[in-house]
N, C-alpha and C positions, 0 to 999 in steps of 0.2 A: 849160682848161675842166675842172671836175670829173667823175670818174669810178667808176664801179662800184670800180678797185683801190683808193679811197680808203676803203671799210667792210669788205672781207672782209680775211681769214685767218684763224689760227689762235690758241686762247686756250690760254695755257701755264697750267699748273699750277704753285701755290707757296703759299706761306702768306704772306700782306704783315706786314709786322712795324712799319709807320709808324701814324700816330695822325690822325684828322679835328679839322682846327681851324678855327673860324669868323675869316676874317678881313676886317675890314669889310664883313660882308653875305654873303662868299662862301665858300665848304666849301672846304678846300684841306687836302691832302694833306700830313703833314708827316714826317719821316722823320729822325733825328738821327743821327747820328756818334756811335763808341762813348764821348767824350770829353763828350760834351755839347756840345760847342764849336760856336758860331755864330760864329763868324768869316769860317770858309768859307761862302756862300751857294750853291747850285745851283736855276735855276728852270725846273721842266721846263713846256711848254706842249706839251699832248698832241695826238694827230689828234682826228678826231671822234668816237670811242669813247669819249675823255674822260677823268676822272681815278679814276674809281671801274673800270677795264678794270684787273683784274689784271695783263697783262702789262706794263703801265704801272707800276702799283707797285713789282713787282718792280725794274724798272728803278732806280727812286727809292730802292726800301731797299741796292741794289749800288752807288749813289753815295755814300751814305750811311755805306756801310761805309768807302769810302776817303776819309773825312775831312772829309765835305760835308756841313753842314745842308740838306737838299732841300726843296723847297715845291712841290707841284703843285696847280695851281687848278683849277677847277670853272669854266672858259670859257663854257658853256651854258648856266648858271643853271639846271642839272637838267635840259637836253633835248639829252642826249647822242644820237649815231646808234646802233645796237644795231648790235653784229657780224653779219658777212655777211647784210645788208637783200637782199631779192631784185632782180632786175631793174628789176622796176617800180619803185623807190623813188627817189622825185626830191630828188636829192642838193641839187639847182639850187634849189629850193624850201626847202628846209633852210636850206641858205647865205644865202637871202634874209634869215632872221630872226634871223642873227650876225652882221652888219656890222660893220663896226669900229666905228664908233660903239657899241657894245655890248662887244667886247673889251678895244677899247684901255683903257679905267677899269679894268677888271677887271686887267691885268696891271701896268699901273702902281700902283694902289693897293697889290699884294702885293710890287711891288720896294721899293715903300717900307717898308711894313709891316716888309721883313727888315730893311730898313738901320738906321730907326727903334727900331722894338720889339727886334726878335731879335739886333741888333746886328752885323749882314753886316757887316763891312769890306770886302770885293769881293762881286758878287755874277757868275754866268756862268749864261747862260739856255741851253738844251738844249729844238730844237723837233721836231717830228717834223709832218710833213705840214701838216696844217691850222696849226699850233701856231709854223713855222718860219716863216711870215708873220711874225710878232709879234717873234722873236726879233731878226730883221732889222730890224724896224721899231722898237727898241726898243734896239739894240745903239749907244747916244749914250754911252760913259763920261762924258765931260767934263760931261753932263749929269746923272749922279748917278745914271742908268741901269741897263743892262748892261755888264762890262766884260769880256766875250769870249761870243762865240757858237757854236753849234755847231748845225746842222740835218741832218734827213737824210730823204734821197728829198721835198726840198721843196714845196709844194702854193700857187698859188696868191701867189707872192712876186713882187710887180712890179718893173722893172727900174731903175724911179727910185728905188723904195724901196732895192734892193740899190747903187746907186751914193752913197745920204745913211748909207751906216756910217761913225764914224771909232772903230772898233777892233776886233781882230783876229776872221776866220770862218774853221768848217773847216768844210768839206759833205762827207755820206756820201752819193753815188750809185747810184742802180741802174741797171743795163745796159737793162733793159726798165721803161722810165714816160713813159706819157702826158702824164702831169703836167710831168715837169722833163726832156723830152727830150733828145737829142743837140745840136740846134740853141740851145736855150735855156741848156744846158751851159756850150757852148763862148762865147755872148753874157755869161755869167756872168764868166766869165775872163778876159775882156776888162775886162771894168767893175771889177774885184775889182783887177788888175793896177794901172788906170791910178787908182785911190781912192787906193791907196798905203799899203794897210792890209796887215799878214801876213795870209796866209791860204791856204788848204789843201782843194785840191775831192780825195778818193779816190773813184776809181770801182771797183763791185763787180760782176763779172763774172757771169751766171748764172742773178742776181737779178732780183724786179721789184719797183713802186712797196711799201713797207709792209713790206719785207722786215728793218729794224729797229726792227721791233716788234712786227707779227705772223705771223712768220717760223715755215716749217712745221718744227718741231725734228726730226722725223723722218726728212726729206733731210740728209746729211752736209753739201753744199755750203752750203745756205742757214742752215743752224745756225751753220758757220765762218766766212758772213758776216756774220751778225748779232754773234757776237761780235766779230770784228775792226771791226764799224762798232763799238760799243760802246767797248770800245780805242781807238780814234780822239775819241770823246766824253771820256772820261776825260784823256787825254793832251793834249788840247788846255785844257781848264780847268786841269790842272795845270803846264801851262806858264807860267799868266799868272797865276794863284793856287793854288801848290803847297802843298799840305798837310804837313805835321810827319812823316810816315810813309809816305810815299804810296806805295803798292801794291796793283793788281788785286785787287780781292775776288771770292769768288764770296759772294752772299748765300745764306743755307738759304732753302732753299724752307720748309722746316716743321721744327717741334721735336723731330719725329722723326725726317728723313730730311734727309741731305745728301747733292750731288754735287760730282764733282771732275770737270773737262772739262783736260786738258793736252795744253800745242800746243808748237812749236820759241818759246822765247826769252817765253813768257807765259802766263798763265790765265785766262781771260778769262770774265767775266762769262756766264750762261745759266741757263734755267729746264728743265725735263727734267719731258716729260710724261711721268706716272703711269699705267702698263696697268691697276693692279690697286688699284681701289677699294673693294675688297670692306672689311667691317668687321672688324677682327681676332678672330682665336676667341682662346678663355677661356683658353691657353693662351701667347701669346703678351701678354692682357693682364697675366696670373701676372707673364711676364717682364718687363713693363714697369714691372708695379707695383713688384717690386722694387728693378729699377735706379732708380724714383723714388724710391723709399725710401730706399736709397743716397746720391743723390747730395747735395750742399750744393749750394746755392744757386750756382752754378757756370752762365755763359750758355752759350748754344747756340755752336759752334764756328765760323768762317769762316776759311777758304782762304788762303792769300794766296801770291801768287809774283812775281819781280821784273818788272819791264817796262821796266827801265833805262834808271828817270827817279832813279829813289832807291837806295840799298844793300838789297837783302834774300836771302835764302835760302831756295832752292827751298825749298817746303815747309810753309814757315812757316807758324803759326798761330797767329790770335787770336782774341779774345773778346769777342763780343758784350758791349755794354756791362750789369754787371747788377742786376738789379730792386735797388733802392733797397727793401728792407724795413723796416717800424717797428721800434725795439727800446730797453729801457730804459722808463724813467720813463713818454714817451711813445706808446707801446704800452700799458702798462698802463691808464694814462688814457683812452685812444679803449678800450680792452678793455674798461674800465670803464662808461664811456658807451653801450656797443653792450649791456652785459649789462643793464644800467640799463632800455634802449630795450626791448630785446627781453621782459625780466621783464614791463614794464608790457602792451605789445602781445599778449603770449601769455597775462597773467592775466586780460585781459577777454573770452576767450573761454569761461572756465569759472568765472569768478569770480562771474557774474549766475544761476549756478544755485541758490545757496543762497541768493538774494535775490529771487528769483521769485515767489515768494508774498507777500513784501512789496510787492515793485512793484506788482503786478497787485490787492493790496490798497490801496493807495494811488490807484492813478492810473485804478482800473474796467476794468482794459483785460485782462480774463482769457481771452476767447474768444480774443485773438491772442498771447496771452503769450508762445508759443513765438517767436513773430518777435523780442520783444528779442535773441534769442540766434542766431536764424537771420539774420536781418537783417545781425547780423554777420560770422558765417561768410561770409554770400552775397558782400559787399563785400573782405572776407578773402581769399578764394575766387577772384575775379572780378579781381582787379586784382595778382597777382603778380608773375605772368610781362609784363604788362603796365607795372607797374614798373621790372623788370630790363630792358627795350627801352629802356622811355626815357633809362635812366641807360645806353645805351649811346650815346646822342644827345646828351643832354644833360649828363649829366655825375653820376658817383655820389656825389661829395658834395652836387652840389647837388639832387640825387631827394631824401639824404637827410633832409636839413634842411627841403624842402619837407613830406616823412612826418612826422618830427616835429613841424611845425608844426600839420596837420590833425588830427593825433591827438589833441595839447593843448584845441585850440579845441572840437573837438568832446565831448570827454570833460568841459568845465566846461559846456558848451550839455546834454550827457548829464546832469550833476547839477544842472540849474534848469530841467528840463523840466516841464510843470503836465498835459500828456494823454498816455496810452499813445502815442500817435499821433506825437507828437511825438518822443517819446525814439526811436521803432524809426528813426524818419528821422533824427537826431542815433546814433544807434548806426550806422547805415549808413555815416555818411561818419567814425566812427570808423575802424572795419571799413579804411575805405579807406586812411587813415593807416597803421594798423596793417599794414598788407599791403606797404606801401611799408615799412616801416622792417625787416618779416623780409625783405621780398627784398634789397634794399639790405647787409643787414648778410651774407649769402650770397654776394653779390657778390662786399664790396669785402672778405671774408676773405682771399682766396686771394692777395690784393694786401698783406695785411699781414705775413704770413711765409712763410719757403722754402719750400719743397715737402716736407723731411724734417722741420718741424715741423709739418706743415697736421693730421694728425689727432690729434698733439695737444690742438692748441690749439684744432680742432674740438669735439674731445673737453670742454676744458674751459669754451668758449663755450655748445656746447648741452646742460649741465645745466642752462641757465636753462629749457630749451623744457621739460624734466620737472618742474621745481620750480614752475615759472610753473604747468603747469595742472594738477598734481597740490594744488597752496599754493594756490590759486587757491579752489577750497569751501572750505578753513579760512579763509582771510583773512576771505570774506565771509558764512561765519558768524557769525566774531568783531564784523564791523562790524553784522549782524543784533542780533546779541545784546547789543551796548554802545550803536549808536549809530543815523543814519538809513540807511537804503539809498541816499542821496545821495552815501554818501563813499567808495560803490562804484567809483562813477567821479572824483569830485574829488581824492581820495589820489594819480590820475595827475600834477597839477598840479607839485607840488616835484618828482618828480624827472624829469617831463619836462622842465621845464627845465633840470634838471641834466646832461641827455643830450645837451641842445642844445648847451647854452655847451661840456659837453667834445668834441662831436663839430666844430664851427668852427674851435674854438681846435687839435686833436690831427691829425684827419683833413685829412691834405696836399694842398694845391690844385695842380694841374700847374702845370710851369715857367715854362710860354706865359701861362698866367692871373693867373700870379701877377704878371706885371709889368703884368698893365693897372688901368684903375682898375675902383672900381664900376660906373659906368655904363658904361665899357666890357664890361666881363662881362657884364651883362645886355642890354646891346644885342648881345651874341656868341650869346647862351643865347638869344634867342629872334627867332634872323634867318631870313630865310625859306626858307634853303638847308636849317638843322637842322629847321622846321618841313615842309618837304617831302618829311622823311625819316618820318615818323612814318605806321605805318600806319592810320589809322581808321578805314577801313572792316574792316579784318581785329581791329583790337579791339572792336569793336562788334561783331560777329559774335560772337566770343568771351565777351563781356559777354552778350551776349542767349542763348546756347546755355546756357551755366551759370545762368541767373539763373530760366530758363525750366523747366530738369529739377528744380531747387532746390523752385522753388514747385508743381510738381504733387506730388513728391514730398512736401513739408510739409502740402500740403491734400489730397491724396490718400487717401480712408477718413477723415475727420474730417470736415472743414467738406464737402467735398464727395463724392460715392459715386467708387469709381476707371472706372465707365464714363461719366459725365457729360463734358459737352462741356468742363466747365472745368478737366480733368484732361486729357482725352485730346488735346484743340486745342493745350496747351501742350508735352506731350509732343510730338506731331509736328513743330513747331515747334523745337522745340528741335535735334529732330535734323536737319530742313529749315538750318538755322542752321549746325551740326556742319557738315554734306555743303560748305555753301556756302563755309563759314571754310577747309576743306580744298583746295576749289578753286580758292579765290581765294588764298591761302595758295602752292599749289604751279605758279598762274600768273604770280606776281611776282617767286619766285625763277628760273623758264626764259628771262624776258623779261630777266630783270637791270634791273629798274625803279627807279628812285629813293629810292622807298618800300621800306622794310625790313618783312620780311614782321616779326610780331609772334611767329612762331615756324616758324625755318625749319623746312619738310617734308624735308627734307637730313637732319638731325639722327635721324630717324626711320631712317635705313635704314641706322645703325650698331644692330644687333642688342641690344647688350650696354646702350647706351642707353634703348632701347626695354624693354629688360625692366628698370633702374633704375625707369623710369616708372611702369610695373603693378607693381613691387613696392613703393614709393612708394603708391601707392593702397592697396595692402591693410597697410602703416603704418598709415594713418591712418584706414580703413573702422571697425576695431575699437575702435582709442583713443581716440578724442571720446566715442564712442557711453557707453562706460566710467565714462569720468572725468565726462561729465555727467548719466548717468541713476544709477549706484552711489550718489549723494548722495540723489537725488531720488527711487529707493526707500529708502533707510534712512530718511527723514524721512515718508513718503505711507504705507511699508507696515510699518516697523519702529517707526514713533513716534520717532524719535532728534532734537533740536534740533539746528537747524543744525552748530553748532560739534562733534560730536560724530557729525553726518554726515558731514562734511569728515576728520572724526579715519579716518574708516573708510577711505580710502584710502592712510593713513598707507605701509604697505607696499609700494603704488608708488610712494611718494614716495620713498622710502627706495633701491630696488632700481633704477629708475630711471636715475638721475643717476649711480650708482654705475657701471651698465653703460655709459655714454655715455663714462665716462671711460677706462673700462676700455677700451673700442674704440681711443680715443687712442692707451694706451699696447701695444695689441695689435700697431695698424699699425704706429706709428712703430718701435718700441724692437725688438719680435719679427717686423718685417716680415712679419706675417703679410697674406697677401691678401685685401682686401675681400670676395672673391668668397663665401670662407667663411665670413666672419662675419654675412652679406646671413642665405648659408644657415641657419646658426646662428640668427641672429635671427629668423628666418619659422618655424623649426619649435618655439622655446620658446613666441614668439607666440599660434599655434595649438595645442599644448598647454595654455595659461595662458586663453586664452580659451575652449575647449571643456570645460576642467574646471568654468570659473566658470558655465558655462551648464548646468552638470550638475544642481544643487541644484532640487529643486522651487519652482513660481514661486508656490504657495500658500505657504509657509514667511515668516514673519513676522521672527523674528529672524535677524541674519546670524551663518552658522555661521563658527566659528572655522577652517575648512577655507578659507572664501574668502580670509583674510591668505595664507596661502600659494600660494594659486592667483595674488594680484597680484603675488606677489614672483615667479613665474614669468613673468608678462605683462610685468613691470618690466622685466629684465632685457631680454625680445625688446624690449620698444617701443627702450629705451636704445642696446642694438649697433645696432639696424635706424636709428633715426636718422640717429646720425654718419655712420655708413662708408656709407652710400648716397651722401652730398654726398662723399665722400673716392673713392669708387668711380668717382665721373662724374668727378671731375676727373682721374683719368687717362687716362680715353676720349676724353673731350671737346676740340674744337680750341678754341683763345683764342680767337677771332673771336664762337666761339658756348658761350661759356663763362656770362654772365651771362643770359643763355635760358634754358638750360639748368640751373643754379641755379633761377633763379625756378618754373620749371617745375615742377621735382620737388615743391617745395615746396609751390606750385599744385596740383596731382595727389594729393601727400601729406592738403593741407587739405579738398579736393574730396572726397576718401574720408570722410575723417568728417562732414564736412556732410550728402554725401547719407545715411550711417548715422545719423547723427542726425536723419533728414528722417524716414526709416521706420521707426525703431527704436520 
């Protein structure tokens, strides 16, 4: 009968270092060998905590190091048990609605899937309580099956079941379980004997049920058994499908921290809770930043020591297998297509400014004229970080190519629009394109090269963000003054799709994907396991807080007074929306829900992050505001044509891009620390804009003092850009790396929307 020790223990700390793959319908855990090699198969079937339980992973990426392709499946179609349920929680009930009619498809479909797709030559299932059912029931080699099993502290495995194996089991034992008692033990041994199959019961003194897997690391006794049952797992699969190298890994826990656990005659596998969560001070990330600056592209280290199945030597160390970077021809090309993408998405935010007066003279629509521009911001704005989720779900090339595709579509519907009306709801779902292809290309940067080139080539990707909306009023003056305001937006057409074909053809499709066909990747991309990861209620929230403060602030003292209801209802609102996104935000990461918060609250309580963010804001409070009202007084109050308005920001164009690269070559080459250049940048910032705001706002002509006050803003917008994304990436953990991207940027963009909302 089921029992309470089948949901509680203890949840170890670590960093999973494996990858979520849809496989037929189901989310399965996948974890590769430093070789790449699928040869070796290992299939773990987890207890009821399921396959998203850290210490489960963990497990899966320590197989994984010694030579095992791992696959762990999602048995519960997302309604795992939550660690330590209270008393009252009826297990028995639970149980009702996972029958094997429900399992069994699920694990057979993935033994296949390996043998199939991923090319298993053997494959060896590895159960743990709930999950050792299956292994048993599953363990047919002859049948194309399993072809060695291994279970531990077993749950629920009937005794006909365990006498239909024909090939080899070991069982890991606990001294104290309900479950797989003493009586039931010894009935095992019996039947196991007279089958006629090798096989291997260790019993563990000490222990009780769950004790290899959610073993309290903090007792010496039950930590040494958790390893040793682990030892037992490994050594058993390598009996009957030995690997090329085989010897005990320990996996890192994180990219920062490794442990070393050493016993008589082996090393066994462990996860080593962490006391000290705190966020590191400025001083230690100095240290970090350099040693990242330092190193080559060189993987995180693991362990390894003999167990005297294979030849090796205490000590020994290898290498995480490592990141596959672009480089050559092909780098440039996707570099090219991301700058392509990026130019287009970043010059429609300031390129409608010198075309404003046309618009609104063509299409009647002057009372809301500001919304062509806002409209887009708000979409811009509203769907970043939103972006960067999905493409953690679904997949970052394929976010990307979806942002390009919205972008295009929309921007030819933007140039054949016939009412104001029309074009701000066609700018909107531009906006939303656009938003996608800046997060997306934030993203899948850090994935393109090492870590000692990243603020280079930071460096040289975002002088498109300075050129795009500094070029941005000259472009569309020049199209004012030569041509229609239609080709504002049309001009996106060529080389949007020139970003497409190079982002398909350049930008690398994972390994697993690459071998199925179309329709199998789309029936991957949208099966109901990835879609029940997706937060909506928490981006909706999100959606509605930003889109809410956006519009009081835009109608706020113009269309409407700032104490009327139609200002003040949305204000409230907005932050009613904030309080709620943060609630419901910081109750799905405690519960460990299914659903991926859309920005974990975690994230937040590393200090140094937290202040990227607000510094990130006052980026981008002052530069929108800048670069699209500087045009729109030179032509309103100075009399200047377009193109000649556009000419006046010449200087931040110039100074700009200049300083963005200079950050590249600061980091990388002079390993100087982001931290100071952040500071650097926020104090020319505010020098450059407190000077520009010096000049009286009756003064008609721009004085010659102002070029030089932008070449002072230039250079802070320029540093403060790059090294902020170069900054977080070495605070930030991989897991919440494309968040955390999106974010800033989000935050960045959000600042100048609301300064151009009030400005």
């Amino acid at each position: 009968m089921p029992a309470r020790c089948c949901t509680v223990g203890v949840k170890h700390s670590g960093e999973a270092t494996g990858e979520y793959q849809d496989i037929n319908g189901v989310e399965t855990y996948l974890s590769y060998p430093e070789d790449r090699s699928t040869k070796h198969g290992v299939l773990i079937l987890t207890d009821v905590i399921g396959h998203r339980f850290i210490n489960s992973q963990l497990i899966a990426d320590q197989f994984a190091a010694n030579g095992y392709l791992v696959a762990m499946p999602d048995l519960f179609h997302g309604d795992p048990v939550k660690l330590n349920r209270p008393e009252t929680f009826n297990l028995m009930s639970w149980l009702e609605g996972h029958p094997i009619e429900r399992v069994d498809p699920v694990v057979d479909s993935v033994i296949q899937y390996m043998r199939t797709h991923l090319g298993c030559e053997k494959v060896g299932a590895v159960g743990y309580c709930f999950g050792a059912k299956y292994v048993v029931r599953f363990l047919k080699p002859e049948e194309g099956k399993v072809d060695v099993g291994y279970i531990a502290h077993p749950g629920f495995v009937e005794l006909e079941e365990l006498s239909a194996i024909t090939g080899p089991l070991s069982i890991a034992a606990a001294e104290t379980d309900d479950i797989f008692p003493t009586s039931k033990r010894h009935q095992s041994e019996v039947i196991l004997r007279d089958a006629g199959q090798p096989y291997q019961i260790n019993l563990y003194g000490g222990v009780e049920h769950g004790f290899a897997i959610r073993a309290d690391l903090t007792d010496k006794a039950k930590k040494f058994a958790k390893e040793q049952a682990f030892l037992q797992a490994v050594q058993c699969n390598a009996r009957f499908q030995p690997t090329l190298s085989f010897s005990v890994h320990i996996a890192p826990l994180n990219r920062r921290h490794r442990q070393h656990h050493s016993y008589p005659g082996a090393v066994m596998a462990s996860t080593e809770q962490r006391v000290n969560n705190a966020s590191p001070t400025l001083f230690e990330m100095e240290d970090r930043w350099q040693s990242m600056s330092r190193q080559k592209p060189v993987p995180t280290e693991r362990d390894t020591d003999p167990v005297g199945i294979n030849s090796g030597t205490e000590g020994e160390q290898e290498s995480k297998p490592p990141q596959k970077y672009l480089s050559g021809w092909k780098l440039w090309l996707l570099t090219a297509g991301v700058w392509i993408a990026l130019f287009l998405s970043t010059i429609e935010t300031t390129i409608v400014s010198t075309s404003l007066v046309s618009i609104t003279d063509a299409l009647n629509g002057f009372l809301i004229k500001d919304w062509v521009v806002t409209a887009y911001l708000l979409a811009y704005t509203g769907f970043l970080t939103i972006f960067a989720k999905f493409s953690d779900i679904f997949g970052r090339k394929t976010m990307l190519i979806l942002a390009l595709i919205i972008f295009s579509l929309s921007s030819l519907l933007c140039g054949v629009s016939t009412s104001i009306v029309e074009l701000i709801v066609f700018r909107a779902f531009q906006g939303i394109g656009a938003s996608g292809i800046y997060s997306m290309v934030i993203v899948i940067a850090p994935d393109m090269v090492p870590p000692e080139k990243y603020g280079k080539y930071m460096g040289i990707v975002s002088t498109v963000f300075i050129v795009a909306s500094v070029l941005g009023p000259i472009l569309g003056g020049i199209i004012n003054t030569h041509s229609s305001w239609r080709w504002v937006f049309l001009f996106n057409l060529p080389g949007g799709l020139a970003a497409l074909i190079l982002v398909v053809c350049c930008l690398p499709t994972s390994e697993t994907s690459s071998r199925l066909t179309f329709r199998e990747r789309l029936r991957t991309k949208l099966s109901k396991s990835k879609c029940a990861r997706v937060d909506t209620c928490g981006m909706f929230l999100l959606l509605a807080s930003s889109v809410l403060i956006v519009f009081a602030l835009e109608e706020g003292g113009s269309r409407y007074p700032w104490d009327s209801a139609a200002i003040i209802v949305p204000f409230v609102l907005a932050i009613i929306a904030a309080v709620v996104l943060a609630i419901w935000e910081v109750s799905l990461e405690r519960k460990g829900s299914v659903q991926e918060p859309v920005f974990p609250p975690s994230i937040l309580k590393n200090r140094l992050l937290a202040a990227m963010l607000l510094t990130a804001f006052f980026v981008g409070f002052p530069f929108v505001a800048i670069v699209v009202n500087v045009p729109q007084r030179a032509q309103a109050v100075s009399g200047l044509s377009p193109l000649k308005a556009g000419l006046a920001l010449l200087p931040l164009l110039l100074a700009s891009p200049f300083a963005t690269a200079l950050s590249g070559f600061l980091t990388s080459n002079l390993r100087i620390p982001p931290f100071y250049l952040v500071l650097a940048a926020s104090v020319l910032q505010l020098i450059g804009v407190g000077l520009s705001c010096s000049y009286p706002s009756d003064r008609t002509e721009v004085p010659p003092s102002q070029y030089g006050f932008e070449v002072i803003m230039g250079i802070g917008f320029g540093l403060g850009l790059t090294t902020i994304l170069t900054f977080a990436r070495a605070v930030v953990e991989e897991k919440h790396m494309a968040v955390m991207m999106g974010a800033i940027t989000q935050i960045r963009v959000l600042g100048g929307t609301i300064s151009l909302a009030i400005w």
